[in-house]
DSSP file (Angstrom, degrees, kcal/mol; ACC not computed):
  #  RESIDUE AA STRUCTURE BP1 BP2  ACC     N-H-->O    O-->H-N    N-H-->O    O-->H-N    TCO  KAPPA ALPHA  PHI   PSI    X-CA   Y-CA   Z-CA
    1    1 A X              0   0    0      0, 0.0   147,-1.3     0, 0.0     5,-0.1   0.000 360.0 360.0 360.0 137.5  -24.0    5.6    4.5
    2    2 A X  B  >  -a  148   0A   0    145,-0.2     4,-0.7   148,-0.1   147,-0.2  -0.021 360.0-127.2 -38.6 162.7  -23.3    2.0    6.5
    3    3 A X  H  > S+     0   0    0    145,-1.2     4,-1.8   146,-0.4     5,-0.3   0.740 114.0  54.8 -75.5 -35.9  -19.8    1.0    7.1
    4    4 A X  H >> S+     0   0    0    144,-0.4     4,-1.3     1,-0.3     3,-1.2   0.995 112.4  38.5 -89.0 -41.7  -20.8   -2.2    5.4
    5    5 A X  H 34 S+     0   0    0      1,-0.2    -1,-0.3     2,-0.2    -2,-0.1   0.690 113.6  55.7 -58.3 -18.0  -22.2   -0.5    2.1
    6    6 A X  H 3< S+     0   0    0     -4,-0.7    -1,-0.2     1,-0.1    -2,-0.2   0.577 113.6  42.9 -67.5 -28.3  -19.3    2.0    2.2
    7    7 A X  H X< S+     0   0    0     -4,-1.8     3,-2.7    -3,-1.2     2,-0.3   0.386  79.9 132.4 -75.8 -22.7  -16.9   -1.2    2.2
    8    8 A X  T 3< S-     0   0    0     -4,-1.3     3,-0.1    -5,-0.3    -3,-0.0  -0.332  85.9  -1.9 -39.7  97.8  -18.8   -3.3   -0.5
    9    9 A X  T 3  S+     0   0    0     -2,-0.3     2,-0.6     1,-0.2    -1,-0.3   0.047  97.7 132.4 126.1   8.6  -16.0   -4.7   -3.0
   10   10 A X    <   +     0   0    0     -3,-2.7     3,-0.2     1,-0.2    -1,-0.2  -0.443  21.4 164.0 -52.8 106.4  -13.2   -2.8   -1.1
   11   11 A X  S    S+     0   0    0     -2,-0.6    36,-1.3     1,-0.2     2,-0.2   0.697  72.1  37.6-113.1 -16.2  -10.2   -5.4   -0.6
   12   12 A X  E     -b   47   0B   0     34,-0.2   112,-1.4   110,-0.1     2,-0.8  -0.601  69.5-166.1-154.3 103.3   -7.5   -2.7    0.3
   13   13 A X  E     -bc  48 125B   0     34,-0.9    36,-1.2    -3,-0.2   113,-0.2  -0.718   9.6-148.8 -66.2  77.4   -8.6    0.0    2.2
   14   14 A X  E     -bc  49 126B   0     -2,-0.8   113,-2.7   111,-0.6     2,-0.2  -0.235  23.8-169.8 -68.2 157.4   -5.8    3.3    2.3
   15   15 A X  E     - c   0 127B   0     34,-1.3   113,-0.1   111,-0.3    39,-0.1  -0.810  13.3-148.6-160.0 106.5   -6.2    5.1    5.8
   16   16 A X        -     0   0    0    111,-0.9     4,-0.2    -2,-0.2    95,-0.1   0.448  38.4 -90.8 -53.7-166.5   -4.7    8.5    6.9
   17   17 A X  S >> S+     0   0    0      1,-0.1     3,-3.5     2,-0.1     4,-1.0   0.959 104.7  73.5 -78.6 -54.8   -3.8    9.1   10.4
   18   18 A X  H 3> S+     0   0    0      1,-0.2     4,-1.5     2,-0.2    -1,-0.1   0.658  92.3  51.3 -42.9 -30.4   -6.6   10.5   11.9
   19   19 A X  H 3> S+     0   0    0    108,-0.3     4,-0.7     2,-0.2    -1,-0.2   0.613 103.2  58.8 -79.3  -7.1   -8.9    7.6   12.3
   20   20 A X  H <4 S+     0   0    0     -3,-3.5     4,-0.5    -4,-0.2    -1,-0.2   0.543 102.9  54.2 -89.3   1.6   -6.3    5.4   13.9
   21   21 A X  H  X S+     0   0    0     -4,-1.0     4,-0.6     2,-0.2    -2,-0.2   0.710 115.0  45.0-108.8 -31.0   -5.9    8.2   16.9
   22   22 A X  H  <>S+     0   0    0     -4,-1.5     5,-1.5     2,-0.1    -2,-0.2   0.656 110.6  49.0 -84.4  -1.5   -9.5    7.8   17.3
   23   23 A X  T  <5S+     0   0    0     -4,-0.7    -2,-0.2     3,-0.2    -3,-0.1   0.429 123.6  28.8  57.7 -60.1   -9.5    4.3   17.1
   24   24 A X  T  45S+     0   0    0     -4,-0.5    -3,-0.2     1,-0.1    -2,-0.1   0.710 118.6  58.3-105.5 -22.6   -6.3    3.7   20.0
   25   25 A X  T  <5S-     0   0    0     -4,-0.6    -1,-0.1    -5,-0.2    -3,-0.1   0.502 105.1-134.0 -98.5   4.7   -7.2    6.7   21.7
   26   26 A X  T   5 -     0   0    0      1,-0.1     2,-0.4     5,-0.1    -3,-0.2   0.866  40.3-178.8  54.9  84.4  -10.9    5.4   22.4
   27   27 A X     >< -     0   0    0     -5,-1.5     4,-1.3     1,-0.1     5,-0.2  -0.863  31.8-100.0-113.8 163.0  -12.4    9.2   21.1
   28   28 A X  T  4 S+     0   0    0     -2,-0.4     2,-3.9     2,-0.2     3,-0.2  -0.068  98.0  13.7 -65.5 163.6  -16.0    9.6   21.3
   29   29 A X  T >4 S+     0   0    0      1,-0.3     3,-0.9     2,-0.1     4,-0.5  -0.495 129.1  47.2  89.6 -89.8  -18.1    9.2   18.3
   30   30 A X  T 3> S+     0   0    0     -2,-3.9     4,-2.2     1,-0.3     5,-0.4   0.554  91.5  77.0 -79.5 -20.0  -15.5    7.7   16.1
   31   31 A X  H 3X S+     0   0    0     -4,-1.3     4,-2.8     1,-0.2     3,-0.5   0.950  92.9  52.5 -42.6 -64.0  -14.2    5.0   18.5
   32   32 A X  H <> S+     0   0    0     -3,-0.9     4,-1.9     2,-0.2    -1,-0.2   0.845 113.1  44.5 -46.3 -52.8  -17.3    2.6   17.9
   33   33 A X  H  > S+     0   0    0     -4,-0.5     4,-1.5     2,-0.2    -1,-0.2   0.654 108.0  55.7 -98.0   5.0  -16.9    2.8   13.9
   34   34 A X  H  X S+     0   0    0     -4,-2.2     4,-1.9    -3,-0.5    -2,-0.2   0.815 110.6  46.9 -76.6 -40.8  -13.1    2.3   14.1
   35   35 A X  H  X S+     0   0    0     -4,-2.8     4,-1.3    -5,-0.4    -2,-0.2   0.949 108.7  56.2 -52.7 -50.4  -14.0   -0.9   16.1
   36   36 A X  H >X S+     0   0    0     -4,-1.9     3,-1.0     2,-0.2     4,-0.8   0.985 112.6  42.7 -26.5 -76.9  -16.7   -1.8   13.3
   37   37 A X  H 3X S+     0   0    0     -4,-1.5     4,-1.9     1,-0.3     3,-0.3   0.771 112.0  47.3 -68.7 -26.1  -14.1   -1.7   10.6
   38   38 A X  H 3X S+     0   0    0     -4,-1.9     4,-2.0     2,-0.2    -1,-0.3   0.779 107.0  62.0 -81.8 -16.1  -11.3   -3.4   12.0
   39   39 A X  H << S+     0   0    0     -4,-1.3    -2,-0.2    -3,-1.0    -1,-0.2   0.598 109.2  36.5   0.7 -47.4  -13.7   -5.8   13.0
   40   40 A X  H ><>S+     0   0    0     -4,-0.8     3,-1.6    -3,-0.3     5,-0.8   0.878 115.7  64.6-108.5 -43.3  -14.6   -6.7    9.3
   41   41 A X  H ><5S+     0   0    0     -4,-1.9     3,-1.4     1,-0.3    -2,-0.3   0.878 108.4  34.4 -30.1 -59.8  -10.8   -6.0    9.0
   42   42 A X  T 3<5S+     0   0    0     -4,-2.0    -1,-0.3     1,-0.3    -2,-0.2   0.199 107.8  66.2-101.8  25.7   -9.8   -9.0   11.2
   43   43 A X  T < 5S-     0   0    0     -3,-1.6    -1,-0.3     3,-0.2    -2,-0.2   0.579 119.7-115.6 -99.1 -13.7  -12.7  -10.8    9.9
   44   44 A X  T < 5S+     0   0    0     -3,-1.4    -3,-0.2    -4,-0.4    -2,-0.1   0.082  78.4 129.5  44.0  10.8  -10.6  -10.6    6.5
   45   45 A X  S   <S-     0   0    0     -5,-0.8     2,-0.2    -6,-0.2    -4,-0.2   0.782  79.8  -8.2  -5.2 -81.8  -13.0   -8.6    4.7
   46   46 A X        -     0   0    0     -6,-0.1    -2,-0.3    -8,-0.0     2,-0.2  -0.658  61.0-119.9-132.0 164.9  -10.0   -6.2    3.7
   47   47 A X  E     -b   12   0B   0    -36,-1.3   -34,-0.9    -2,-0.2     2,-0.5  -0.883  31.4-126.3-119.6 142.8   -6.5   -5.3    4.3
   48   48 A X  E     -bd  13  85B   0     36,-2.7    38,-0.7    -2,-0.2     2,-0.3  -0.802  22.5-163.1-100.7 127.4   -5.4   -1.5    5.8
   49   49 A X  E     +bd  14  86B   0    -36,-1.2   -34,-1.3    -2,-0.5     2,-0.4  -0.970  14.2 169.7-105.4 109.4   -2.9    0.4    3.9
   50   50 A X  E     - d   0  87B   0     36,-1.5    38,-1.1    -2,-0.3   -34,-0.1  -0.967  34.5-109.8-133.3 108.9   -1.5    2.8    5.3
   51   51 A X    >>  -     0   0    0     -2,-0.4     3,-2.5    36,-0.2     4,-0.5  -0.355  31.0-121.8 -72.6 157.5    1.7    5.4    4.6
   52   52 A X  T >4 S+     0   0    0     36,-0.4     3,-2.5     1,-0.3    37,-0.1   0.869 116.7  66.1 -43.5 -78.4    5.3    5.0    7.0
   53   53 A X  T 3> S+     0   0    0      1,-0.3     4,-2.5     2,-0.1    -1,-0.3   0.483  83.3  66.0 -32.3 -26.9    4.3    8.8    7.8
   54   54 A X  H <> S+     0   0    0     -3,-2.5     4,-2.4     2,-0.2     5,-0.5   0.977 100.4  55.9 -65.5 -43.4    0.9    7.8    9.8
   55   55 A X  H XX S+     0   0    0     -3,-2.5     4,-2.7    -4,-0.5     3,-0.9   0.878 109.7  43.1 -48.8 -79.6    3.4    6.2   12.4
   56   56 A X  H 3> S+     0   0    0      2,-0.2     4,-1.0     1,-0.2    -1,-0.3   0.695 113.5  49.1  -5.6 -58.3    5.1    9.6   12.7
   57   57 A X  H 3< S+     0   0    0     -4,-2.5     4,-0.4    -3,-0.3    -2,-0.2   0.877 116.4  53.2 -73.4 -50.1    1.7   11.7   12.9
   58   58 A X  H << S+     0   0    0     -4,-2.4     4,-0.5    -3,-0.9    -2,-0.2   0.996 111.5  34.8 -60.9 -71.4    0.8    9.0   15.5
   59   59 A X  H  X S+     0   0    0     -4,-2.7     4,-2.1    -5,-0.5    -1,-0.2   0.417  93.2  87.5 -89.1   3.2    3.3    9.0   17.8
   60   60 A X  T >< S+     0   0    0     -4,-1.0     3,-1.0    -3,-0.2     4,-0.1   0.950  92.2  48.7 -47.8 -92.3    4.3   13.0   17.9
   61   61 A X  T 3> S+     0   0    0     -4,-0.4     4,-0.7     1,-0.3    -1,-0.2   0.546 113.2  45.0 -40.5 -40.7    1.8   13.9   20.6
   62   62 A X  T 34>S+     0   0    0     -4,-0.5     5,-2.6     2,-0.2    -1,-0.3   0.863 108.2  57.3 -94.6 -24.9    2.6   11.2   22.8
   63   63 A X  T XX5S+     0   0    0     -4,-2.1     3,-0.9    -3,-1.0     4,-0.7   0.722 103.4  48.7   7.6-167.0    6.0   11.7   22.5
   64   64 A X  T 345S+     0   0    0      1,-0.3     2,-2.7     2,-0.2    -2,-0.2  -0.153 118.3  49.2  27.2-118.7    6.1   15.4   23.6
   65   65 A X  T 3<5S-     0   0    0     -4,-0.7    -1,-0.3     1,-0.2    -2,-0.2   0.022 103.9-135.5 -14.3  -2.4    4.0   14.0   26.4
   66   66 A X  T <45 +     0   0    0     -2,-2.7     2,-0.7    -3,-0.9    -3,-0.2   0.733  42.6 163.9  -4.1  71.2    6.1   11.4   27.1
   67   67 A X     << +     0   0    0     -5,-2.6     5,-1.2    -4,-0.7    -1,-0.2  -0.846  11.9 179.7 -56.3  97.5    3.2    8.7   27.4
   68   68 A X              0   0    0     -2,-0.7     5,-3.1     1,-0.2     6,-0.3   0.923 360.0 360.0 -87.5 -50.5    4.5    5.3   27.2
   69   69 A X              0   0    0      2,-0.2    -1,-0.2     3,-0.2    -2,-0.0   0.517 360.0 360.0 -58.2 360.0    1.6    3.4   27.5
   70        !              0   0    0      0, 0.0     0, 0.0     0, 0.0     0, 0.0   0.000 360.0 360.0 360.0 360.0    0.0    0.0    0.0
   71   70 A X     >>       0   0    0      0, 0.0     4,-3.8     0, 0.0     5,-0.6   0.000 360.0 360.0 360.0 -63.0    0.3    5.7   24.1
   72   71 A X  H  >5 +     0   0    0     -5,-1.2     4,-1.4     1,-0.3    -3,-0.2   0.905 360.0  48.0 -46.5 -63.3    4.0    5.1   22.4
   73   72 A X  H  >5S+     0   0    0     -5,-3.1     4,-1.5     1,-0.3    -1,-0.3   0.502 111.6  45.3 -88.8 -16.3    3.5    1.3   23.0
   74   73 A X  H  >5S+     0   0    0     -3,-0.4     4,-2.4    -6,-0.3     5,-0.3   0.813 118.8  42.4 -86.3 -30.5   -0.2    0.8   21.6
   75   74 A X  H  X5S+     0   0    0     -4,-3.8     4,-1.7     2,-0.2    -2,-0.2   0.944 111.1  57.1 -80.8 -29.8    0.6    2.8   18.6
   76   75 A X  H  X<S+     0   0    0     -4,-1.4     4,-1.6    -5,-0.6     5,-0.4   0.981 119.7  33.4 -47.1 -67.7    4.2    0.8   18.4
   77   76 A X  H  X S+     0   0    0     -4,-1.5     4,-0.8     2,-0.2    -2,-0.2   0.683 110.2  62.0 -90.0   0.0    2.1   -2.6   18.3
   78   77 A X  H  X S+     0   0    0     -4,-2.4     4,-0.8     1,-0.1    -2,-0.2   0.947 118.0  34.6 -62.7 -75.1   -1.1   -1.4   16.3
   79   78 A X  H  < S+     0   0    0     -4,-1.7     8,-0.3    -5,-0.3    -2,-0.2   0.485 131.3  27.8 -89.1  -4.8    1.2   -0.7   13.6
   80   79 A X  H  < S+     0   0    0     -4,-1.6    -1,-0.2     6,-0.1    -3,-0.2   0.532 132.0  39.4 -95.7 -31.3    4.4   -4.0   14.0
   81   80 A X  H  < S+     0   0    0     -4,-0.8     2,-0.8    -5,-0.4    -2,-0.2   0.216  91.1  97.2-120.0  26.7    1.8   -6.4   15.6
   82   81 A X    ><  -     0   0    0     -4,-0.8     3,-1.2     3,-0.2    -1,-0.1  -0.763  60.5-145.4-106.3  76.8   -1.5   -5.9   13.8
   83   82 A X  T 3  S+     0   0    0     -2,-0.8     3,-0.1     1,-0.3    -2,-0.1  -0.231  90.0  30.9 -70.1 140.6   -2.3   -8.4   11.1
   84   83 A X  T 3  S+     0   0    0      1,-0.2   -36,-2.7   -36,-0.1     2,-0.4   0.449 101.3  90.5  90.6   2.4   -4.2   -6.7    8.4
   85   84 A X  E <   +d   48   0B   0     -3,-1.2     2,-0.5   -38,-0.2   -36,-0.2  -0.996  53.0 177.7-138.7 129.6   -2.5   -3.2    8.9
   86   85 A X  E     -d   49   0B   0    -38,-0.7   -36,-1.5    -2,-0.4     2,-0.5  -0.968  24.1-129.9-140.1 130.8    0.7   -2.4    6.9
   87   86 A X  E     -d   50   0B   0     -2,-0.5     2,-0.6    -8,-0.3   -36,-0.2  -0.847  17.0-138.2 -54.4 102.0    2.8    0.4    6.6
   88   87 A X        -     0   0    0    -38,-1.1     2,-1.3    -2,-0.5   -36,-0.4  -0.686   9.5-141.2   4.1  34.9    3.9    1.9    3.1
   89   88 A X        -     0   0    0     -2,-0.6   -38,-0.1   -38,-0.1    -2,-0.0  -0.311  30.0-115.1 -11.5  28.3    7.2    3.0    2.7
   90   89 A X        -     0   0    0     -2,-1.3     2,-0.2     1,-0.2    -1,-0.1   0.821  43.8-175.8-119.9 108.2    7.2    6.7    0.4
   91   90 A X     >  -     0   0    0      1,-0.0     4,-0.9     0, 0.0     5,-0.2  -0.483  48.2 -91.8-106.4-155.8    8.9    6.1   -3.1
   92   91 A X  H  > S+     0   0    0      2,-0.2     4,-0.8     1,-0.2     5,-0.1   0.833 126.9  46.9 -68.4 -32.4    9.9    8.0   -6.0
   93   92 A X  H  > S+     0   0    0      1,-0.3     4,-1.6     2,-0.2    -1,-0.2   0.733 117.9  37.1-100.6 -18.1    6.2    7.0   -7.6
   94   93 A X  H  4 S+     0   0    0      2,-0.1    -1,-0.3     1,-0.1    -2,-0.2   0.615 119.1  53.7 -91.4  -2.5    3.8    7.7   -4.5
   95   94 A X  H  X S+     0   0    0     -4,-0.9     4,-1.5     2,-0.1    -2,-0.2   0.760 118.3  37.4 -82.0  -9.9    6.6   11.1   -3.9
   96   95 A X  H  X S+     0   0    0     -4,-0.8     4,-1.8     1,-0.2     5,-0.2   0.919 116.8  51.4 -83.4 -58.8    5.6   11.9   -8.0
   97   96 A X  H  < S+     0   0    0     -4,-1.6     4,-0.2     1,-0.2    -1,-0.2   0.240 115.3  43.0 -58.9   9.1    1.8   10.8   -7.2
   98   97 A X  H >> S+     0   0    0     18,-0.1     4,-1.7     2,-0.1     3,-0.7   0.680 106.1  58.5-106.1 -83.2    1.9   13.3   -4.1
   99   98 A X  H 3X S+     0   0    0     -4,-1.5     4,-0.9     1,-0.3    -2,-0.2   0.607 118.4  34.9 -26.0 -36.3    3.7   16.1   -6.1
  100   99 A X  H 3X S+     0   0    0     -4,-1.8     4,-1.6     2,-0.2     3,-0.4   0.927 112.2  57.2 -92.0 -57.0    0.3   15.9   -8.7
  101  100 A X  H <>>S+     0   0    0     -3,-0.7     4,-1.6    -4,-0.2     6,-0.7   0.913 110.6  43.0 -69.7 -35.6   -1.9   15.2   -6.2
  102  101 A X  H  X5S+     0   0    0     -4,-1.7     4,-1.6     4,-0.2    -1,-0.2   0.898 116.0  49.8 -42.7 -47.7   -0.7   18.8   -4.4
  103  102 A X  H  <5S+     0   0    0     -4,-0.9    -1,-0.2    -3,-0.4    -2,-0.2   0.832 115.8  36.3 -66.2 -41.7   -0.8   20.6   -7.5
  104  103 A X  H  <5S+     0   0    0     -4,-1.6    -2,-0.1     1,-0.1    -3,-0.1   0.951 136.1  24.9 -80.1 -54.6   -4.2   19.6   -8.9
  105  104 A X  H  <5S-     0   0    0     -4,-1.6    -3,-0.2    -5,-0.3    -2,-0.2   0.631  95.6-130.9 -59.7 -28.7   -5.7   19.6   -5.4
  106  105 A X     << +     0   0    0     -4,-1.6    -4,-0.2    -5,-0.6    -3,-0.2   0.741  43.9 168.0  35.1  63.3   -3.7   21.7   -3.7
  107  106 A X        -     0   0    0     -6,-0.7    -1,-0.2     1,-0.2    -2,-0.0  -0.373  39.8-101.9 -69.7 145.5   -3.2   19.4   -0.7
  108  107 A X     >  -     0   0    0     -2,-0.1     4,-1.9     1,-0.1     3,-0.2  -0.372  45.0-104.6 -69.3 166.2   -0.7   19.8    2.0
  109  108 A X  H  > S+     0   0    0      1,-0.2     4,-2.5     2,-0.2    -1,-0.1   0.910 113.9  48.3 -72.0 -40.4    1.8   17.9    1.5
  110  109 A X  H  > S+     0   0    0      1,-0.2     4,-0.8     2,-0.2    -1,-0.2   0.773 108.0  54.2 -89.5  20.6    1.3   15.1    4.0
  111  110 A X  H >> S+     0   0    0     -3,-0.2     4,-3.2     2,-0.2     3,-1.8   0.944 110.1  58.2 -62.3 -49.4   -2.6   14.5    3.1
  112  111 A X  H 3X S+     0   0    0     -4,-1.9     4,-0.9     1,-0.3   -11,-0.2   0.724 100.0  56.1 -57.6 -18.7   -1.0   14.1   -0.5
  113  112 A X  H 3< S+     0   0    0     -4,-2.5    -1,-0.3     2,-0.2     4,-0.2   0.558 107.4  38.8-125.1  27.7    0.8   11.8    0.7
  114  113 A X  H <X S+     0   0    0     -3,-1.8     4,-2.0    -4,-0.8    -2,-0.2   0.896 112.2  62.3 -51.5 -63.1   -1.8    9.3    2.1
  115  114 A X  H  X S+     0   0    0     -4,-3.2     4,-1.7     1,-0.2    -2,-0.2   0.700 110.0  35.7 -60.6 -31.5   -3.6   10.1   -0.7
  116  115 A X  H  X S+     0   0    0     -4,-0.9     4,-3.0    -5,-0.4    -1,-0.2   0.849 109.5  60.2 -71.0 -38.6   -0.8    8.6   -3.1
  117  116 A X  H  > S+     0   0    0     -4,-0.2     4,-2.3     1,-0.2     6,-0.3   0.989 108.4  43.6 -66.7 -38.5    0.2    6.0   -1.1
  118  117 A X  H  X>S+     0   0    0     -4,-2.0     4,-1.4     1,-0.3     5,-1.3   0.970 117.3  49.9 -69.9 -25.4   -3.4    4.5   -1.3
  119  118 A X  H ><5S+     0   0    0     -4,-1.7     3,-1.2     1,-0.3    -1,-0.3   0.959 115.2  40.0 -47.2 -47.5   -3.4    5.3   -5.1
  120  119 A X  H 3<5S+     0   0    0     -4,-3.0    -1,-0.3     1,-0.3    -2,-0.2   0.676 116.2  53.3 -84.0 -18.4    0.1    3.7   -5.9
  121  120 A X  H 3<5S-     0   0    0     -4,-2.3    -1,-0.3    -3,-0.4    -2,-0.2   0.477 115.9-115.1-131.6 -17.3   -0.8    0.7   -3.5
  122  121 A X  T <<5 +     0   0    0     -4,-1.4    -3,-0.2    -3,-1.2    -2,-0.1   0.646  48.6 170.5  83.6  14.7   -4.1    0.0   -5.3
  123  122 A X      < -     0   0    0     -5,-1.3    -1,-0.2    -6,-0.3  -110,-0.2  -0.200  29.6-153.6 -48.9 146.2   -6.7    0.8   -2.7
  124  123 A X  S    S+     0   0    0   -112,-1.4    16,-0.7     1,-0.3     2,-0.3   0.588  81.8  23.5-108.7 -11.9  -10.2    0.8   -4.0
  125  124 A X  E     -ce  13 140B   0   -113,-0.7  -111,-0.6    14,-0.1     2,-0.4  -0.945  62.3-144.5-164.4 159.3  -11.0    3.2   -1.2
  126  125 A X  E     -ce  14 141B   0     14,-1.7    16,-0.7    -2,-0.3     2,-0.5  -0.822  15.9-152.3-108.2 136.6   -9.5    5.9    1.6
  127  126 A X  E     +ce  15 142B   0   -113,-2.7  -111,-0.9    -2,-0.4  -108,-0.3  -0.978  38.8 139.1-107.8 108.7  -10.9    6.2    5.3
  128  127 A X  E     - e   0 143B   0     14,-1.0    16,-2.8    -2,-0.5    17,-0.2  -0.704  55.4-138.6-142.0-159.5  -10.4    9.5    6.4
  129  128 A X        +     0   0    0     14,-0.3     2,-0.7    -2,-0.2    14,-0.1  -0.246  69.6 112.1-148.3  21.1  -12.3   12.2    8.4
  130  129 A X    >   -     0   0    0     12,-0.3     3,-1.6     1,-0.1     4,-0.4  -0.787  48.2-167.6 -96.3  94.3  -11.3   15.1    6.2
  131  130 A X  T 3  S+     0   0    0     -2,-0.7     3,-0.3     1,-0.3     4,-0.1   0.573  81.8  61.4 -61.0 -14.1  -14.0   16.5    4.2
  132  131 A X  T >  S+     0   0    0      1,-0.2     3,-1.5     2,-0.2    -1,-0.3   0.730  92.6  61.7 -88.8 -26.2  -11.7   18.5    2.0
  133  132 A X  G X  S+     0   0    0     -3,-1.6     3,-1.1     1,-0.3    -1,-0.2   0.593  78.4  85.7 -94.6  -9.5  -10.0   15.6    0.6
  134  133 A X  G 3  S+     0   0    0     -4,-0.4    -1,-0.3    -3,-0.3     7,-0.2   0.885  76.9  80.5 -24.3 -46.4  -13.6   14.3   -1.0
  135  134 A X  G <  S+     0   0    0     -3,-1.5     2,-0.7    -4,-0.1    -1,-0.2   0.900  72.9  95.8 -55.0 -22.9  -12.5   16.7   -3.9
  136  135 A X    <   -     0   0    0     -3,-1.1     3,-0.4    -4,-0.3     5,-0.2  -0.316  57.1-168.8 -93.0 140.9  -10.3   14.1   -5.2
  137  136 A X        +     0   0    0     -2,-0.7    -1,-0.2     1,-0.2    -2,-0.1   0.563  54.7  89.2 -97.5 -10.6  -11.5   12.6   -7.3
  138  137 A X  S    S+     0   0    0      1,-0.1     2,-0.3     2,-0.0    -1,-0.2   0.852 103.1   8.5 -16.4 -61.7   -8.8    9.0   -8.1
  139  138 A X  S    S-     0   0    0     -3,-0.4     2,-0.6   -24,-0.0   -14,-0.1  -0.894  97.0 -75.9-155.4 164.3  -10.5    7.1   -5.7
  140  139 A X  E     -e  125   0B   0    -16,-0.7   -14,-1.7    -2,-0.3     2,-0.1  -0.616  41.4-155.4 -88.5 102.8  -13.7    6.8   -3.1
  141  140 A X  E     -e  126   0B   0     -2,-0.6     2,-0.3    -5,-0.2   -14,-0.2  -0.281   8.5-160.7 -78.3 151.1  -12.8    8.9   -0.5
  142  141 A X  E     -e  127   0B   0    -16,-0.7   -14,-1.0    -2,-0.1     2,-0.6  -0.882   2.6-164.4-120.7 155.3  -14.8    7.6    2.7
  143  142 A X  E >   -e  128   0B   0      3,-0.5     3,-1.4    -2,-0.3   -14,-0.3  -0.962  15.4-139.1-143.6 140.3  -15.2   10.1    5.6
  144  143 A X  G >  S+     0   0    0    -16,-2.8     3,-1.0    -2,-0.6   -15,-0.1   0.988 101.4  63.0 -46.6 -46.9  -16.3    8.8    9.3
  145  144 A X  G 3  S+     0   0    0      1,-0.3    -1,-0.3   -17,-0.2   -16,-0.1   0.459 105.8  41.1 -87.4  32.9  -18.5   11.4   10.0
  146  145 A X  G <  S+     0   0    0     -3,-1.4    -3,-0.5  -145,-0.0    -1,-0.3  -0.427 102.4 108.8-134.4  79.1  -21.1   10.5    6.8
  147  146 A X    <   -     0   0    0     -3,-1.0     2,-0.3    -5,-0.1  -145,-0.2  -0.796  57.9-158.7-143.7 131.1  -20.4    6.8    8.0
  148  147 A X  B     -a    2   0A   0   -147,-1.3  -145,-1.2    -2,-0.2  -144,-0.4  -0.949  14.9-150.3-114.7 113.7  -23.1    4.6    9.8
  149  148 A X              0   0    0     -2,-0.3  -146,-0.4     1,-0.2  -145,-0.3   0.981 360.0 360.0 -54.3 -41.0  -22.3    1.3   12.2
  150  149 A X              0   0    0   -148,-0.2    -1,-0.2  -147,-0.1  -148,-0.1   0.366 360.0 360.0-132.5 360.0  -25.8   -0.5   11.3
């Protein structure tokens, strides 16, 4: 499917971790259509939603590695990015996690991506997890069935 038919009436777009680590980390493949979608992102197409934890998930590896240059793009992707916001986790995406675990049986943090973009009103999730298609809330996207043109 296109990125742009996959985005069609989307206005807040939840997004796990992985596609922002291919995305800052320039990885093959997936680099090009994380540039596509923030592209239509800073076009104002849509707004990225995103839970606190993706910050965490990001910046472990480089961390441990002690990277700076890593620490400091993922530091301003997510404080200097207009269009990209970070999710605090409350009691109603930690309930909307708890359900989503149970039915699905998701680790806990997929569940709680997957909640935040529920609670937050996203009309669709960008992720590159095939397992998390099963749920069935909201229009799960995955990169790799995703097309630039």
């Amino acid at each position: 499917m296109k990125i742009a038919d996959a985005l069609f009436g989307v206005d807040l777009l939840g997004v796990e971790t992985a596609p922002f680590i291919y995305y800052t980390e320039s990885r093959p493949t997936y680099a090009d259509k994380m540039q596509a979608i923030f592209q239509r992102m800073n076009r104002g197409q849509f707004e990225i939603l995103c839970s606190v934890i993706t910050l965490s998930e990001t910046l472990n590896k480089p961390i441990e590695a002690n990277d700076q240059i890593l620490i400091s793009a993922y530091t301003s992707l997510f404080e200097n990015t207009s269009g990209v916001t970070l999710v605090s986790v409350n009691k109603e995406i930690a309930r909307r996690a708890a359900y989503l675990r149970a039915q699905y049986k998701l680790k806990t943090p997929d569940a709680l991506h997957v909640a935040t973009a529920l609670e937050t009103g996203c009309q669709a999730f960008l992720t590159n997890d095939l397992g998390l298609k099963r749920v069935s809330e909201i229009r799960v996207l995955v990169l790799d069935e995703l097309e630039i043109s």
